[in-house]
N, C-alpha and C positions, 0 to 999 in steps of 0.2 A: 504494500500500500504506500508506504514509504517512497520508494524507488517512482513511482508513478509520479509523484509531486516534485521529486527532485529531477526530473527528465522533464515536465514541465516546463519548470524553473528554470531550467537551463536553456529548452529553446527558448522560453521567451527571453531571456537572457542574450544567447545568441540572435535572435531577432531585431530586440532595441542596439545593438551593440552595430547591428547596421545597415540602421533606420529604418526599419519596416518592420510592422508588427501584425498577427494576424487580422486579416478584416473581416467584421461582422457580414455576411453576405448571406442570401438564399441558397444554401445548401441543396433545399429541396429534400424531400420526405415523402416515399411513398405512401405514406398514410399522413391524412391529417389530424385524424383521430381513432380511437380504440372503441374497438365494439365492446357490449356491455358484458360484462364474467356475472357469474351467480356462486355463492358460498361452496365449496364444497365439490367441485366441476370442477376439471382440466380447462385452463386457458392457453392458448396459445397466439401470437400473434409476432409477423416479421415484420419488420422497419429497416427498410433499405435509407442509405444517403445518398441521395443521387450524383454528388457532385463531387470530384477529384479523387486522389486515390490516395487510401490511410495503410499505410504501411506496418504501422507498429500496435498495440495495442494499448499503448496510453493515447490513440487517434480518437478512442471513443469510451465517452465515461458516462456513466448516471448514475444517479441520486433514487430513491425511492423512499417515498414519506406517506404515512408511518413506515416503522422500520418490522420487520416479520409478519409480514401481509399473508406469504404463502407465494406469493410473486417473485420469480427470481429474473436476470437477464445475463445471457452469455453473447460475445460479440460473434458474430457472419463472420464467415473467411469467403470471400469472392471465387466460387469454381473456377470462372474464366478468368483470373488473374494469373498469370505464369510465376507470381512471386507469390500468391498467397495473401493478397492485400485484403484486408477487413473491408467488408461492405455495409456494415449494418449491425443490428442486433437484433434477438429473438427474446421474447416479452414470452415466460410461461407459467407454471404453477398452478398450486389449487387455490383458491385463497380462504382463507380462514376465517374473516368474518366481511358484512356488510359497510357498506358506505364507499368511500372517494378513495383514491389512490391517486398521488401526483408521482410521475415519472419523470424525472428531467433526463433530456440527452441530450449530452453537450461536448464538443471537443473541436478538433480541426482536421481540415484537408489537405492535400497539395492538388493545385491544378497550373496554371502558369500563375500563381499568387498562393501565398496561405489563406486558406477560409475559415475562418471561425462560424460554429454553428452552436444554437442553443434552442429546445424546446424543449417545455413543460407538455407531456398528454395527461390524461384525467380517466384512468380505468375505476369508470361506475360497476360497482359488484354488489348485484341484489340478492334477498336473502333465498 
């Protein structure tokens, strides 16, 4: 967890070090929102980035609030990638009880610029 923030840190580091730092842009997101989960159900759902290509796995992070939902996510590795570059993440689990779930995913791309991306989705789970 560690190592993630300190690789971070260091490309933003190497970023301002010479002058350009990742820019906020439309990534793009195959979904715009999550279908609704019910308590107790297998959920599944994939979320591609549409836009530049994430090499490493600190390219793609989330947050999930509250915390032991029953929701978990692991990051997409791109089939058609020849190097194995992340494309996305897979949103799955049972979840455990009723109400709202905010999911933030947020990181960056390389395309001819760094992309900075960030959204919150909203998995409603009814009882």
């Amino acid at each position: 967890m560690l190592l993630k923030y300190v690789n971070l840190l260091l490309l933003g580091l190497l970023l301002l070090a010479s002058g350009c730092s990742p820019i906020p842009c439309d990534a793009g997101f195959s979904a715009d929102e999550l279908a609704e989960a019910a308590v107790g159900q297998q959920y599944s759902k994939k979320i591609e980035i549409l836009k530049g290509a994430m090499p490493n796995e600190n390219n793609i992070n989330w947050d999930i609030v509250p915390e032991n939902t029953g929701i978990t996510i692991t990051r997409l590795i791109d089939d058609n990638s020849r190097n194995s570059f992340y494309k996305g993440v897979l949103i799955s689990g049972v979840p455990k009880f009723q109400g709202n779930i905010a999911i933030r995913i947020y990181g960056f791309s390389y395309s001819s610029k760094t992309c900075a991306f960030d959204k919150t989705f909203t998995l409603k789970v009814n009882p």
